[in-house]
PDB file as gemmi writes it, atoms N, CA and C in Angstrom:
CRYST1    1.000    1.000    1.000  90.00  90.00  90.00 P 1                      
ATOM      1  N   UNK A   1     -24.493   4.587   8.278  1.00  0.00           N  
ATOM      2  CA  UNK A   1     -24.628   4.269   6.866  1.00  0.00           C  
ATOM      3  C   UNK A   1     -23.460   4.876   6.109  1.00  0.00           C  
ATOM      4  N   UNK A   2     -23.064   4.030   5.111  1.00  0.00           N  
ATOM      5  CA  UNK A   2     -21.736   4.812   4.254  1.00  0.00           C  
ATOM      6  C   UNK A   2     -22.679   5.634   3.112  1.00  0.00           C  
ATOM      7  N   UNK A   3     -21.827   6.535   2.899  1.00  0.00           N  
ATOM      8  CA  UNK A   3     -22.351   7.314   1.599  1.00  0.00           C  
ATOM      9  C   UNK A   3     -22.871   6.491   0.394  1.00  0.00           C  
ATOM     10  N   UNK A   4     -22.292   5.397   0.133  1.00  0.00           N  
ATOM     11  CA  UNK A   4     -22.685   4.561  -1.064  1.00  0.00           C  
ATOM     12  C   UNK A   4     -24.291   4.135  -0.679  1.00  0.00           C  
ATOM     13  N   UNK A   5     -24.560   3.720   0.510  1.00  0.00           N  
ATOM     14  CA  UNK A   5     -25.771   3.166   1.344  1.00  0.00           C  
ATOM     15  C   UNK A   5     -26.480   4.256   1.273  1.00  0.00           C  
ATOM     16  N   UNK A   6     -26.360   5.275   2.016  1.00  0.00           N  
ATOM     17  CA  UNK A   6     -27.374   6.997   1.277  1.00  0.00           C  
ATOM     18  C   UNK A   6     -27.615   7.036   0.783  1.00  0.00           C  
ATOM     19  N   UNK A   7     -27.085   6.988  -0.933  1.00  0.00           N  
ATOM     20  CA  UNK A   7     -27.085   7.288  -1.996  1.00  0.00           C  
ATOM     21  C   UNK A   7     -28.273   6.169  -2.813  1.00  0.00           C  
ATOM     22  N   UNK A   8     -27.956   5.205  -2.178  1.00  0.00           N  
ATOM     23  CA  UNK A   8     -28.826   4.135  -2.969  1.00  0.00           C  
ATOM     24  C   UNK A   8     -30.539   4.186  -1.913  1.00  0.00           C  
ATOM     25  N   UNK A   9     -29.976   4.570  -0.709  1.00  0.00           N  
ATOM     26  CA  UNK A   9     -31.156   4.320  -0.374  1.00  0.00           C  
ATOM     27  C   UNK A   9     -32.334   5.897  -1.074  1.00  0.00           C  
ATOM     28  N   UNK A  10     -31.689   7.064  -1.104  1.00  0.00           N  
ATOM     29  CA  UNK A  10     -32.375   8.049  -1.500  1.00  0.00           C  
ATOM     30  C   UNK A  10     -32.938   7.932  -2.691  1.00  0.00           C  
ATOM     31  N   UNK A  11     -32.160   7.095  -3.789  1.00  0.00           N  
ATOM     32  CA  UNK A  11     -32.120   6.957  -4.977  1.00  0.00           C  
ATOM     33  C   UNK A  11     -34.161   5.994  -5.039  1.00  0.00           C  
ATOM     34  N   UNK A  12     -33.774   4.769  -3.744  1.00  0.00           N  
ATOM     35  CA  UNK A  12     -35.046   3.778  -4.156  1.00  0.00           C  
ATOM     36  C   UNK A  12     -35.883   4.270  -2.979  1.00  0.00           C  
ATOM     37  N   UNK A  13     -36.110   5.345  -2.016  1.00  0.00           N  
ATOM     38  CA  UNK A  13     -36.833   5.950  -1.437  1.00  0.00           C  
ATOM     39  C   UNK A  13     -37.717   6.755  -2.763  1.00  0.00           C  
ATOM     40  N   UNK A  14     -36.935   7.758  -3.463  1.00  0.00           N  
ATOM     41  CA  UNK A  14     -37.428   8.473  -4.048  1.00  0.00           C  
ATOM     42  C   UNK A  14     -38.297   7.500  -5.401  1.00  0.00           C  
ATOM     43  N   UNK A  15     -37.662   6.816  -5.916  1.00  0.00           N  
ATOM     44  CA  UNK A  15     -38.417   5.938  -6.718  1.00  0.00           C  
ATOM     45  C   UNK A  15     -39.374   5.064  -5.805  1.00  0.00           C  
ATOM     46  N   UNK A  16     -39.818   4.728  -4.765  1.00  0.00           N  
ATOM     47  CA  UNK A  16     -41.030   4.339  -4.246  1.00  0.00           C  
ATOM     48  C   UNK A  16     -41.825   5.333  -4.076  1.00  0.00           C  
ATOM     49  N   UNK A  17     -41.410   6.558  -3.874  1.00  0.00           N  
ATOM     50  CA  UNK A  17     -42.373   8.007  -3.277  1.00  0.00           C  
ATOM     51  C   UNK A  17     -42.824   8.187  -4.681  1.00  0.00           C  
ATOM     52  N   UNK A  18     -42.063   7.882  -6.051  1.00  0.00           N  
ATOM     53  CA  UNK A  18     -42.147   8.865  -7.031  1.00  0.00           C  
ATOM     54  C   UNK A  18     -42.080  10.347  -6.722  1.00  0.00           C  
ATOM     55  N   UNK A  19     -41.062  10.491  -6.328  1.00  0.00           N  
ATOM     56  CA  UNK A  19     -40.789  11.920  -5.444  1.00  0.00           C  
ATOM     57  C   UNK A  19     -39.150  12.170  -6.698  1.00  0.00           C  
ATOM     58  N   UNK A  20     -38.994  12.764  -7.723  1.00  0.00           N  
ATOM     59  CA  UNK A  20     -38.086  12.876  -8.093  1.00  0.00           C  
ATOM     60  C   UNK A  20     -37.003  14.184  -7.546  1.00  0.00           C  
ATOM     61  N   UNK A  21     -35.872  13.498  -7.401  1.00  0.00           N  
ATOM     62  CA  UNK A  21     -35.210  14.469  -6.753  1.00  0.00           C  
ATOM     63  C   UNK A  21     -34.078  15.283  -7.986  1.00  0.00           C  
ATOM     64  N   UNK A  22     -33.915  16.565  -7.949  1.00  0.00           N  
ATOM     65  CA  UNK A  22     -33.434  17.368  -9.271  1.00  0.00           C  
ATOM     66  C   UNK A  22     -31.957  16.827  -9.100  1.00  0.00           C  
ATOM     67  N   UNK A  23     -31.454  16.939 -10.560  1.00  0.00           N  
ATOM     68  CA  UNK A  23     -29.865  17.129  -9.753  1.00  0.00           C  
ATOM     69  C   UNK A  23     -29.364  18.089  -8.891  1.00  0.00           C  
ATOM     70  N   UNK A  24     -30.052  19.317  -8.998  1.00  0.00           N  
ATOM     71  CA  UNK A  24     -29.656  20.768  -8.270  1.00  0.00           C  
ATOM     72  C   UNK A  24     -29.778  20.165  -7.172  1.00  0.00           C  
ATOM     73  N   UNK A  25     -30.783  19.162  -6.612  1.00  0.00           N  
ATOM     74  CA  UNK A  25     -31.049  19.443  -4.768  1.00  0.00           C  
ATOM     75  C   UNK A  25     -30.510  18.550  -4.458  1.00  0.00           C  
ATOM     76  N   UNK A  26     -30.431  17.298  -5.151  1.00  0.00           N  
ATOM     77  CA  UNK A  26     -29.683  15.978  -4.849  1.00  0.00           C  
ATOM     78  C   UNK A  26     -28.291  16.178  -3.769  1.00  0.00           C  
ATOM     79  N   UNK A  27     -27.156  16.999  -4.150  1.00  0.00           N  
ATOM     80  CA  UNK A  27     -26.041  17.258  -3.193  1.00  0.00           C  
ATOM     81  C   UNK A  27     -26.769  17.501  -1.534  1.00  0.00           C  
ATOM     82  N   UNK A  28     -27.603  18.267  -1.380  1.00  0.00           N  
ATOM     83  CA  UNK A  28     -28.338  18.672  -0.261  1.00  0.00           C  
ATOM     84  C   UNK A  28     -29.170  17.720   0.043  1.00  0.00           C  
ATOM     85  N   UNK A  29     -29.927  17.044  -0.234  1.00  0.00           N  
ATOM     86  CA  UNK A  29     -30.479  15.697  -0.218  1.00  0.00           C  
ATOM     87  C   UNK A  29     -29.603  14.448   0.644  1.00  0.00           C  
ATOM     88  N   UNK A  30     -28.952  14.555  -0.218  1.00  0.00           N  
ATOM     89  CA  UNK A  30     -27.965  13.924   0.397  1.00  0.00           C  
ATOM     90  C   UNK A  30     -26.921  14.080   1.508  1.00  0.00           C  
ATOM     91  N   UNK A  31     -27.108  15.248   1.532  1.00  0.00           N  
ATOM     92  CA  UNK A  31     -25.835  15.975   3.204  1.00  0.00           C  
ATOM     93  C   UNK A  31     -26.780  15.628   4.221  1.00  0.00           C  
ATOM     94  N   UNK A  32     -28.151  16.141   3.828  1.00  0.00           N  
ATOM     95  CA  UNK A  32     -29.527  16.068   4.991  1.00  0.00           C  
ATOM     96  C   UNK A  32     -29.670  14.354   5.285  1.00  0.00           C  
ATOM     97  N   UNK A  33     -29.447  13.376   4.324  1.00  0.00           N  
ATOM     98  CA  UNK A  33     -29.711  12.143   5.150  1.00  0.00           C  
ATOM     99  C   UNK A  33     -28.525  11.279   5.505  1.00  0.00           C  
ATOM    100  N   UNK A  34     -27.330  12.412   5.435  1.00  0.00           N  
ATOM    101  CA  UNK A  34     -26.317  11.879   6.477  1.00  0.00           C  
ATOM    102  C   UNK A  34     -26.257  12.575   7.473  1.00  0.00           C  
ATOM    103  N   UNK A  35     -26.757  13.363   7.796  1.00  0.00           N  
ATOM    104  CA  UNK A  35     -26.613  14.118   9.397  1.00  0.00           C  
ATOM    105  C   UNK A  35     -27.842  13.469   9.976  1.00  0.00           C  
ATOM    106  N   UNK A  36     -29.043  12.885   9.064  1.00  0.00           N  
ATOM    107  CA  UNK A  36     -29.824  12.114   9.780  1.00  0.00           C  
ATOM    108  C   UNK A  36     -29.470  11.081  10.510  1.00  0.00           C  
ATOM    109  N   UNK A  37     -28.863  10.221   9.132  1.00  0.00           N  
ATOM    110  CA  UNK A  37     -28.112   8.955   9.895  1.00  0.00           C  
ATOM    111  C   UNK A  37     -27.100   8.801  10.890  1.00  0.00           C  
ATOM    112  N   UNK A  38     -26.418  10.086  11.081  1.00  0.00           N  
ATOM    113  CA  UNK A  38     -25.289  10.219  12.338  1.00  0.00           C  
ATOM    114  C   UNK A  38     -26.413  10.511  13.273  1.00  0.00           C  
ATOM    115  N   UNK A  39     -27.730  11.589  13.583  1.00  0.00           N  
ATOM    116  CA  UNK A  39     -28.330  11.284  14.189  1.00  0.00           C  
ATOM    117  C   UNK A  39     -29.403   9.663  14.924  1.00  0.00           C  
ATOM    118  N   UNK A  40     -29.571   9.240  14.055  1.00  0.00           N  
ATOM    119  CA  UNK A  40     -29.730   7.640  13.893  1.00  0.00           C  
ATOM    120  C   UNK A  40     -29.430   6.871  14.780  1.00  0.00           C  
ATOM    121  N   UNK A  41     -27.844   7.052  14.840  1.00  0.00           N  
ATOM    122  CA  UNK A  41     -27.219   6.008  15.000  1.00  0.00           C  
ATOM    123  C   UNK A  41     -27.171   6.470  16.728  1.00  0.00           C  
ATOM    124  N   UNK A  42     -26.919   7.422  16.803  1.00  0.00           N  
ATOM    125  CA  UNK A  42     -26.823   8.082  18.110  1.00  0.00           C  
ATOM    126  C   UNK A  42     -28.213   7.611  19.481  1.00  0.00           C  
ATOM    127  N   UNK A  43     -29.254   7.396  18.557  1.00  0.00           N  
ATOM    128  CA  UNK A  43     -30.410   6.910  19.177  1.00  0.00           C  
ATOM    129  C   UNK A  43     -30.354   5.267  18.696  1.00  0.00           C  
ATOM    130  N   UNK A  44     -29.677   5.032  18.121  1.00  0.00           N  
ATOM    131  CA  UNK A  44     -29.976   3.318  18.207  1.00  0.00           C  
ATOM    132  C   UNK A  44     -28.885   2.837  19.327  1.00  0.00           C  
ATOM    133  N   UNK A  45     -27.775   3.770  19.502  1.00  0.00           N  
ATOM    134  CA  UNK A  45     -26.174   3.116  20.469  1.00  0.00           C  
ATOM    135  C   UNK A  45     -27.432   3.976  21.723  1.00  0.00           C  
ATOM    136  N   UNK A  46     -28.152   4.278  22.232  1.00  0.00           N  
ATOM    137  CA  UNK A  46     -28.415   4.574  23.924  1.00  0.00           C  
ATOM    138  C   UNK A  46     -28.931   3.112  24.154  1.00  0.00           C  
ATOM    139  N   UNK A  47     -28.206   2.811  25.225  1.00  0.00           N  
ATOM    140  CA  UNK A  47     -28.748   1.138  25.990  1.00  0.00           C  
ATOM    141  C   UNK A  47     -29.967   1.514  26.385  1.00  0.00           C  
ATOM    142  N   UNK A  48     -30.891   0.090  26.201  1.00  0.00           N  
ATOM    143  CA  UNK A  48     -31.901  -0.368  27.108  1.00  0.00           C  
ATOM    144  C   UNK A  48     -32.591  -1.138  27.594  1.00  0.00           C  
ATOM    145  N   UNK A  49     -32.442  -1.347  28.824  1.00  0.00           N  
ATOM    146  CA  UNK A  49     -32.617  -2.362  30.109  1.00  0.00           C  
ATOM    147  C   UNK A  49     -34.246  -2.946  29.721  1.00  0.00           C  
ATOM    148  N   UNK A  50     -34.301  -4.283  30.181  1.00  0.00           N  
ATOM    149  CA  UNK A  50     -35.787  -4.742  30.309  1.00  0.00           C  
ATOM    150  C   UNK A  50     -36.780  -3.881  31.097  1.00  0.00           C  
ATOM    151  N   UNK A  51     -36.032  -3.124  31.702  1.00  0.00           N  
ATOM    152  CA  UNK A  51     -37.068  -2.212  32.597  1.00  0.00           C  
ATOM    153  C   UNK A  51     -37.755  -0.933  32.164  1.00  0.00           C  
ATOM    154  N   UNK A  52     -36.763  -0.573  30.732  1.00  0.00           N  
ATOM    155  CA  UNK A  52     -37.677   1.014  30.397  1.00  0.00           C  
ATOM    156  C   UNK A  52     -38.502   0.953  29.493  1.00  0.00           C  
ATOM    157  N   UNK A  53     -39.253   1.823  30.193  1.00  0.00           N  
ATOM    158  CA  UNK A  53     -40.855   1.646  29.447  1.00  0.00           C  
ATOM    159  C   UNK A  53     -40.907   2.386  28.258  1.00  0.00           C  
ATOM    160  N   UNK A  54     -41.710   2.120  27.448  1.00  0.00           N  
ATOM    161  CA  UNK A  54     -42.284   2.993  26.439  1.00  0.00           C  
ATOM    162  C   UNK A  54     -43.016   4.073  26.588  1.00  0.00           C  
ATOM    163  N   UNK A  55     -43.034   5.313  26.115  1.00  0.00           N  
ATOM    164  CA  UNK A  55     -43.812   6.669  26.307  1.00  0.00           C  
ATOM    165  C   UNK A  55     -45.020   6.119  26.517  1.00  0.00           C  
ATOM    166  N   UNK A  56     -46.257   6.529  27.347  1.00  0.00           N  
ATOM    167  CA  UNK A  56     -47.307   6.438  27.083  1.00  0.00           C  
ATOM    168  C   UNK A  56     -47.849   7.236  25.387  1.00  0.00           C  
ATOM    169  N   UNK A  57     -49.193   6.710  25.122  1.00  0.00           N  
ATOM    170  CA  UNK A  57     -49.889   7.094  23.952  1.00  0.00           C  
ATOM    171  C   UNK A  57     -50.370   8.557  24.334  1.00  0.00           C  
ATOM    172  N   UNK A  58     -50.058   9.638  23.299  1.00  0.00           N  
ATOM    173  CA  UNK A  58     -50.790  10.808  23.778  1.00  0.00           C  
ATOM    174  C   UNK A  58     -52.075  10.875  22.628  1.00  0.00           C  
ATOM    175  N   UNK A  59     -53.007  11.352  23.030  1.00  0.00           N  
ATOM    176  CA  UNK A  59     -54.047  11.637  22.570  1.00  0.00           C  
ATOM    177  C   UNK A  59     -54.812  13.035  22.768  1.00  0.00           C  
ATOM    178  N   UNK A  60     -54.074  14.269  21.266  1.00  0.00           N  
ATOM    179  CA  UNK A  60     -54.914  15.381  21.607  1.00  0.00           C  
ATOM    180  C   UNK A  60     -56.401  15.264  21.754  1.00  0.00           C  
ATOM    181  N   UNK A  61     -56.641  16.425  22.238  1.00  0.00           N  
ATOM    182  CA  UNK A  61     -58.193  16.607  22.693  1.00  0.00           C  
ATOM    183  C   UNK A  61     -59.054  15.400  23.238  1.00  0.00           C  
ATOM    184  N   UNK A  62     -58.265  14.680  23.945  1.00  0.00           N  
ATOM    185  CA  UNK A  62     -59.266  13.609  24.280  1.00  0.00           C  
ATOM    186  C   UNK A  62     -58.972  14.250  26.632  1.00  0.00           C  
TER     187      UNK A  62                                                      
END                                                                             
């Protein structure tokens, strides 16, 4: 995601949450959902074959 794409998406995340974000935290807000998105992307580029399965379902206490 480019910074412009962050920015807008935090902007209409937070206006769907009604989660207002301050200006104070906003800079940090924003560093945190670009190291997300470099994380992101890192799990969307691993290949995968018709053959790998999905985790099974865990179910505590059962």
């Amino acid at each position: 995601m480019t910074p412009d794409q962050i920015e807008k998406y935090v902007d209409a995340a937070s206006a769907a949450l009604e989660l207002p974000v301050s200006a104070a935290h906003r800079p940090g807000v924003l560093e945190n959902f670009t190291r997300l998105a470099q994380l992101a992307a890192l799990v969307n580029e691993f290949p995968l074959t018709p053959e790998d399965e999905p985790a099974p379902l865990w179910k505590p206490g059962v």
